[in-house]
Short mmCIF file of the C-alpha atoms (twelve columns), coordinates in Angstrom:
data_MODEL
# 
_entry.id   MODEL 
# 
loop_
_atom_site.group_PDB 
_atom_site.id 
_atom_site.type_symbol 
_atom_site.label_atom_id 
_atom_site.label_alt_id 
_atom_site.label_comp_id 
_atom_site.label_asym_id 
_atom_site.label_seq_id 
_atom_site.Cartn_x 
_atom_site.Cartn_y 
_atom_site.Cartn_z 
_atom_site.pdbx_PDB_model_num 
ATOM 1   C CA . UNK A 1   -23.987 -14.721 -11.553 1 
ATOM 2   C CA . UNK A 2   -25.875 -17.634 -9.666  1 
ATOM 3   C CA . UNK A 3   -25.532 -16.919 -5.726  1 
ATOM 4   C CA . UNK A 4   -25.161 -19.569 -3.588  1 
ATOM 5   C CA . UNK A 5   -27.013 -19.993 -0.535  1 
ATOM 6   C CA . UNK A 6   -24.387 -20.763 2.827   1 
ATOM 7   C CA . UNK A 7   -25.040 -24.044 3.792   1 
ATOM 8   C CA . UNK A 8   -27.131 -23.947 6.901   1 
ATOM 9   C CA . UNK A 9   -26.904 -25.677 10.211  1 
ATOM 10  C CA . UNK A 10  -29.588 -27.918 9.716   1 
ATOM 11  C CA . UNK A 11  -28.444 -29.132 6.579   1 
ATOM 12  C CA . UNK A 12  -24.860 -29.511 8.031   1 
ATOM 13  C CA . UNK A 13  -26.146 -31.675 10.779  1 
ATOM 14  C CA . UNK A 14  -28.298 -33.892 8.334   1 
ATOM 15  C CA . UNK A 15  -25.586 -34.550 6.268   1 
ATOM 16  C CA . UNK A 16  -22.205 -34.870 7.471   1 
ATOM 17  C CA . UNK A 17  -19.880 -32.334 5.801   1 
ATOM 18  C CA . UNK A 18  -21.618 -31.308 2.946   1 
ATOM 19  C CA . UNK A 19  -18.346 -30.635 0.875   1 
ATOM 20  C CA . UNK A 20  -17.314 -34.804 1.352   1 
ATOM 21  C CA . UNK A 21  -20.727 -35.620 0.540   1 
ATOM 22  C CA . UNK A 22  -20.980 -38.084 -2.408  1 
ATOM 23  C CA . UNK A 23  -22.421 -36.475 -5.618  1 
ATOM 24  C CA . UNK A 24  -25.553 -39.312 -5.319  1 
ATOM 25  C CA . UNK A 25  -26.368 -38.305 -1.967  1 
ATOM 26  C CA . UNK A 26  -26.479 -34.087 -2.957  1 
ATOM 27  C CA . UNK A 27  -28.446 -34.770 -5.715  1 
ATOM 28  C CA . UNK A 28  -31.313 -36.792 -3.610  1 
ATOM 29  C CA . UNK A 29  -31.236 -34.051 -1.123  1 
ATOM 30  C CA . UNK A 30  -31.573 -30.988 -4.032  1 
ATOM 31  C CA . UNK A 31  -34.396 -33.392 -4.868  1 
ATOM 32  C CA . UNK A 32  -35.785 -33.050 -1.348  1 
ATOM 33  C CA . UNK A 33  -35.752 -29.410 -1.791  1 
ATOM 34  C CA . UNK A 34  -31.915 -28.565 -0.272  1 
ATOM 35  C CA . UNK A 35  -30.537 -25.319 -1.747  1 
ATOM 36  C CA . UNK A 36  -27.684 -25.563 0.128   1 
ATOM 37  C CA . UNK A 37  -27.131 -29.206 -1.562  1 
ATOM 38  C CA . UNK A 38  -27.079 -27.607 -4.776  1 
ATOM 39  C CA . UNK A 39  -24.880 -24.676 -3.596  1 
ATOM 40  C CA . UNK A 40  -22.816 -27.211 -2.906  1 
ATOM 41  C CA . UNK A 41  -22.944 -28.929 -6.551  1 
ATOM 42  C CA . UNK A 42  -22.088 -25.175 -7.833  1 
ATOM 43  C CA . UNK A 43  -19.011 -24.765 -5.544  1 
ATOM 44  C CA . UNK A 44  -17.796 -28.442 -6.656  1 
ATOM 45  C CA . UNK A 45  -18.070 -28.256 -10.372 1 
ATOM 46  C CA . UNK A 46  -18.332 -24.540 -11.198 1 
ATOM 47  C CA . UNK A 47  -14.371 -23.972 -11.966 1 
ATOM 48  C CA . UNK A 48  -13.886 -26.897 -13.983 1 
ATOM 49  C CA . UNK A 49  -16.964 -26.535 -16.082 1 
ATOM 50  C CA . UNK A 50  -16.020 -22.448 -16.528 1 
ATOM 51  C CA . UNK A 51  -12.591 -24.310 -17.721 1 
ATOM 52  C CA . UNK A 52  -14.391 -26.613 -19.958 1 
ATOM 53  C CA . UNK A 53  -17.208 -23.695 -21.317 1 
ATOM 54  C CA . UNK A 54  -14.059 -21.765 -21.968 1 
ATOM 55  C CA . UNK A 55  -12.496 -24.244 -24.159 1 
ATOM 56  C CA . UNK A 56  -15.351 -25.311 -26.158 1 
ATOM 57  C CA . UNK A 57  -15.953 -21.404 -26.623 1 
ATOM 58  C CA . UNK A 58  -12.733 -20.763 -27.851 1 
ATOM 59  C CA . UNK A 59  -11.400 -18.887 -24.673 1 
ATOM 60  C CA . UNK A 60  -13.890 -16.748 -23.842 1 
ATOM 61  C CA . UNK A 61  -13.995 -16.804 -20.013 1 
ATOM 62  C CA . UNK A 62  -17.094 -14.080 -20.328 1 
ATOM 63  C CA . UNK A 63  -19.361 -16.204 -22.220 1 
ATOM 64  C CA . UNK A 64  -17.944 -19.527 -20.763 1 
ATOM 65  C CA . UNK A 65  -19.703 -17.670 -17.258 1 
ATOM 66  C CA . UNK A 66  -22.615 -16.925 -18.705 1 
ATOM 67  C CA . UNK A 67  -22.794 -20.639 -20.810 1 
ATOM 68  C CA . UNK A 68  -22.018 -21.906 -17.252 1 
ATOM 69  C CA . UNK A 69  -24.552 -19.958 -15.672 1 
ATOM 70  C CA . UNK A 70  -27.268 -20.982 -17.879 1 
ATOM 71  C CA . UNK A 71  -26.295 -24.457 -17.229 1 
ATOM 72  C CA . UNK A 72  -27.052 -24.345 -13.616 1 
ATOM 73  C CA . UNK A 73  -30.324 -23.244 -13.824 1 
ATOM 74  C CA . UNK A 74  -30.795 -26.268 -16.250 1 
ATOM 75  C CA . UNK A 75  -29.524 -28.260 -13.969 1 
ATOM 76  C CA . UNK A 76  -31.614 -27.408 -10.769 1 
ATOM 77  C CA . UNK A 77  -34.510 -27.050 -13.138 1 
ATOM 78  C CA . UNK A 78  -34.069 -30.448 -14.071 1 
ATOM 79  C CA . UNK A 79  -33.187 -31.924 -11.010 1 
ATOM 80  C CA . UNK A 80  -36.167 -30.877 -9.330  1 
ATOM 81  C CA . UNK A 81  -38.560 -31.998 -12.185 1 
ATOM 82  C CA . UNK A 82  -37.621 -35.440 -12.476 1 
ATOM 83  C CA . UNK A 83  -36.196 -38.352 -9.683  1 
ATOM 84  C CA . UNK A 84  -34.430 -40.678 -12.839 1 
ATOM 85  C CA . UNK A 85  -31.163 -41.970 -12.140 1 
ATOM 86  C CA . UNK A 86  -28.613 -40.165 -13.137 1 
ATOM 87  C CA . UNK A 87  -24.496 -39.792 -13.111 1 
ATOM 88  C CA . UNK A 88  -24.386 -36.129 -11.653 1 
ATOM 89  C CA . UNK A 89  -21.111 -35.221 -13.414 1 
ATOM 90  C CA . UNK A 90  -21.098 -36.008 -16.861 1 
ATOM 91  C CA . UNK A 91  -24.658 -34.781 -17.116 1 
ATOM 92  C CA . UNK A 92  -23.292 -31.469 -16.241 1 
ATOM 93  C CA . UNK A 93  -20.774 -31.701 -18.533 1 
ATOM 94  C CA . UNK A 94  -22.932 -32.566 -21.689 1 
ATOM 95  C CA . UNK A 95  -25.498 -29.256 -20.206 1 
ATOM 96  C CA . UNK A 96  -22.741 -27.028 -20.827 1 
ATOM 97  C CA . UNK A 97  -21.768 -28.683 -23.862 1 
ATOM 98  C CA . UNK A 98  -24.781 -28.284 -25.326 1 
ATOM 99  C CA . UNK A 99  -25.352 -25.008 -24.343 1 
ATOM 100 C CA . UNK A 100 -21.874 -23.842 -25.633 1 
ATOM 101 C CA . UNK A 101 -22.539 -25.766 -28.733 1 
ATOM 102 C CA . UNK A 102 -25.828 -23.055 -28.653 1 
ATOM 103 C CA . UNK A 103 -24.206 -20.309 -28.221 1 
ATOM 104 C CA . UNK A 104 -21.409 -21.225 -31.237 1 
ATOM 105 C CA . UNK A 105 -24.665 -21.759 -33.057 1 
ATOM 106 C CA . UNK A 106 -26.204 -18.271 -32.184 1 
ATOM 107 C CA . UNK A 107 -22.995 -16.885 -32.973 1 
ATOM 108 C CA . UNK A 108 -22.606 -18.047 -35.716 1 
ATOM 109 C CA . UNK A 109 -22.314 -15.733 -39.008 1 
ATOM 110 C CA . UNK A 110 -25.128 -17.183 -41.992 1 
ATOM 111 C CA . UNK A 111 -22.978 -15.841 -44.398 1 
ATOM 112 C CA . UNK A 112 -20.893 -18.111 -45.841 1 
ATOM 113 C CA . UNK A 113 -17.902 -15.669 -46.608 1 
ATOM 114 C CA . UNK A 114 -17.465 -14.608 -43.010 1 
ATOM 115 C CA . UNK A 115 -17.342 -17.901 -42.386 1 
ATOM 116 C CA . UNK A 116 -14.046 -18.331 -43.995 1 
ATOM 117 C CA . UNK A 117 -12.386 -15.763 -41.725 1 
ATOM 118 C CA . UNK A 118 -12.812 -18.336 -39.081 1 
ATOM 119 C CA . UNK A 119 -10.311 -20.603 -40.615 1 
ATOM 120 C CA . UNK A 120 -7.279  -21.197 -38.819 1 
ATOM 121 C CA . UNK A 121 -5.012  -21.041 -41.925 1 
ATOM 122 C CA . UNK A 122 -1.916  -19.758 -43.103 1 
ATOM 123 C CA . UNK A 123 -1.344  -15.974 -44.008 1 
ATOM 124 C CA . UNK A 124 -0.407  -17.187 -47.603 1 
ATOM 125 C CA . UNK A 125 -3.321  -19.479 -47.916 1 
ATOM 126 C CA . UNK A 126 -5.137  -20.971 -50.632 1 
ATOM 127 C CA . UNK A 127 -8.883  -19.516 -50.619 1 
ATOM 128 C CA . UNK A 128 -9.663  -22.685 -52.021 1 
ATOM 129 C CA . UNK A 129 -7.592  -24.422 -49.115 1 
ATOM 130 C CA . UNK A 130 -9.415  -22.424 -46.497 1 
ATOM 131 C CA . UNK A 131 -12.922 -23.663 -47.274 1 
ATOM 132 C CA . UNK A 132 -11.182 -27.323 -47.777 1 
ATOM 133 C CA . UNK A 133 -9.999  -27.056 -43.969 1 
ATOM 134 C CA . UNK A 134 -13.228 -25.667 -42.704 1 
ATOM 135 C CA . UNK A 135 -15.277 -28.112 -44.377 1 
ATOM 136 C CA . UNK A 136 -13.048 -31.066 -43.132 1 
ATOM 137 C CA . UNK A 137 -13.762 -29.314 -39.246 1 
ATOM 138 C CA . UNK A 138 -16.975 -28.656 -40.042 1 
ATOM 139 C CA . UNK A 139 -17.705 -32.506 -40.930 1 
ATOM 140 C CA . UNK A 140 -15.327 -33.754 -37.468 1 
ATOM 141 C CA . UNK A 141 -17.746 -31.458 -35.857 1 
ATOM 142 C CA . UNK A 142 -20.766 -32.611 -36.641 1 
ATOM 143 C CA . UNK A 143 -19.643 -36.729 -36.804 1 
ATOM 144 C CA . UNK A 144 -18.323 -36.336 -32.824 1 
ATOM 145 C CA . UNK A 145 -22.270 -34.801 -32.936 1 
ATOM 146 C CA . UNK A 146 -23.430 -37.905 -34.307 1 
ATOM 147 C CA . UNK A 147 -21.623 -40.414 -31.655 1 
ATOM 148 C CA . UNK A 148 -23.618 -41.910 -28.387 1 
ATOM 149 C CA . UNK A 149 -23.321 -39.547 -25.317 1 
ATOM 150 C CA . UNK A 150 -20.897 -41.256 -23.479 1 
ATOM 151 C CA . UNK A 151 -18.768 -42.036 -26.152 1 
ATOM 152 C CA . UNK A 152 -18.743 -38.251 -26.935 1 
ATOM 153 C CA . UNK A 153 -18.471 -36.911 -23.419 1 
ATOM 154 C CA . UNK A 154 -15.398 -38.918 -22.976 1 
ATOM 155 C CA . UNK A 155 -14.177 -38.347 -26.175 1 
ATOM 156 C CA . UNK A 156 -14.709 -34.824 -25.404 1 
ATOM 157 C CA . UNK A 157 -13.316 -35.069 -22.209 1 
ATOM 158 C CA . UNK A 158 -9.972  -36.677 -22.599 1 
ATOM 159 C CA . UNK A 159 -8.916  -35.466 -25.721 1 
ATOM 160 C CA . UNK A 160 -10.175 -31.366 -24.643 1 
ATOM 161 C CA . UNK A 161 -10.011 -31.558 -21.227 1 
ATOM 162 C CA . UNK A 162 -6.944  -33.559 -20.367 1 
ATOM 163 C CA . UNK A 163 -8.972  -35.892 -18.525 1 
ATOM 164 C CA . UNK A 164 -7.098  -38.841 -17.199 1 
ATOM 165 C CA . UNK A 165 -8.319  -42.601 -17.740 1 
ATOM 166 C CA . UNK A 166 -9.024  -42.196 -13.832 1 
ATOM 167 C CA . UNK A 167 -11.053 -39.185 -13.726 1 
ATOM 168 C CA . UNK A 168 -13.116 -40.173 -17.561 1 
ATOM 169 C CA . UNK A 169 -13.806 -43.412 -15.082 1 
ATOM 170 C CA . UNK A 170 -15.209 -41.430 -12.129 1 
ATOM 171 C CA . UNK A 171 -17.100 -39.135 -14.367 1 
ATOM 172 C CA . UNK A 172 -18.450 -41.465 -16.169 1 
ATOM 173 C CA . UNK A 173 -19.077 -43.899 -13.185 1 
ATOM 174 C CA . UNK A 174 -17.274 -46.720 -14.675 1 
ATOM 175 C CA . UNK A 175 -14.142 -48.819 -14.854 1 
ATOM 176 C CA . UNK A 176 -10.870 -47.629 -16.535 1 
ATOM 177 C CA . UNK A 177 -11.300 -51.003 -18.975 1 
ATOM 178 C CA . UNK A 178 -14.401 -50.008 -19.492 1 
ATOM 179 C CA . UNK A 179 -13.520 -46.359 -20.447 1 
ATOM 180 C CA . UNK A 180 -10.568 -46.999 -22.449 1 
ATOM 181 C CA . UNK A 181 -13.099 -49.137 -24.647 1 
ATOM 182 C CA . UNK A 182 -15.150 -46.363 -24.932 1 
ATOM 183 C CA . UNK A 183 -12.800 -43.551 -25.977 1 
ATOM 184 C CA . UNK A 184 -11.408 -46.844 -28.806 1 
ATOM 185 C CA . UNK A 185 -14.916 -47.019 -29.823 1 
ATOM 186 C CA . UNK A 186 -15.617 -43.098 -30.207 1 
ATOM 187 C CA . UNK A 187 -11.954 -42.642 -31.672 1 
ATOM 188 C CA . UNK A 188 -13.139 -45.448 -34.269 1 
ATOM 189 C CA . UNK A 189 -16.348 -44.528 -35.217 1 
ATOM 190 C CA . UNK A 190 -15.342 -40.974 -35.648 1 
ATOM 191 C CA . UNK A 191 -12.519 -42.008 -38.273 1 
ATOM 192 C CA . UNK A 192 -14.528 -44.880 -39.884 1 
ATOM 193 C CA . UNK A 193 -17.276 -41.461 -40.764 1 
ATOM 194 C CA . UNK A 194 -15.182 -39.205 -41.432 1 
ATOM 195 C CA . UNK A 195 -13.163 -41.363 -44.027 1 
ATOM 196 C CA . UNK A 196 -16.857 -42.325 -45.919 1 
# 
């Protein structure tokens, strides 16, 4: 479990109330060297990313902790090593992404017969149907894989998470216009590939 640091006195008094802070400004000052800025990042984001790990893993709140986990360690790691520009919360979204995507991976049985058992299909199934459906989710799989970042993460994002037109926009750090056209273009692409 990552401990947080209390945010300090100092840190309080350099920048306003750390919990109204923008995301921009707590990522410059993790960059500076703040661990309480980044406690602060963990205390903002941790319960909806355990929400999203837990999805993406199938319900799992234990390894949806540890995906998260991992995926703040990433993120300070990678804060700290470079000063690029950057969208704070959709980049933590697409860490724990990929690192539930890792764990599914690692998971994963190489057999293909136990794959089968992961089918969601009726009792009185077809075998034959079975593989069918898990081929078709296999392929949906790996075309939303295949689609730009942002067009995945909201993709991802509104049609897993709920997320309204409002908060994709936030996330995303653009206008609703803007991200309605990207969740027509990902919803497009993804049909246009898996129809070929």
């Amino acid at each position: 479990m990552l401990h947080t640091a209390p945010i300090d006195h100092a840190d309080r008094l350099a920048g306003g109330a750390p919990a109204g802070e923008s995301d921009e400004r707590l990522v410059a000052r993790v960059r500076a060297g703040s661990d309480a800025a980044f406690a602060t990042i963990v205390i903002r984001y941790r319960e909806p990313l355990l929400g999203f790990a837990a999805r993406l893993l199938g319900g799992s709140h234990a390894d949806a902790e540890d995906v998260v986990q991992d995926a703040f360690i990433r993120a300070l790691r990678g804060l700290r090593a470079s000063d690029r520009p950057m969208v704070l919360r959709p980049w933590l979204y697409m860490i724990v992404r990929n690192r539930a995507y890792d764990h599914i991976r690692a998971a994963r049985p190489a057999d293909g017969a136990d794959r089968l058992q992961l089918v969601a299909a009726p009792e009185h199934s077809d075998p034959f149907e079975s593989a069918a459906a898990r081929e078709e989710l296999d392929r949906v799989v790996a075309e939303i894989g295949r689609l730009p970042d942002r067009q995945r993460l909201a993709l991802v994002q509104r049609e897993m998470c709920g997320a309204s037109h409002r908060e994709l926009s936030d996330r995303l750090g653009t206008s609703i216009p803007a991200t309605k056209s990207l969740l027509v273009r990902a919803r497009t692409s993804l049909a246009e590939a898996v129809a070929a």
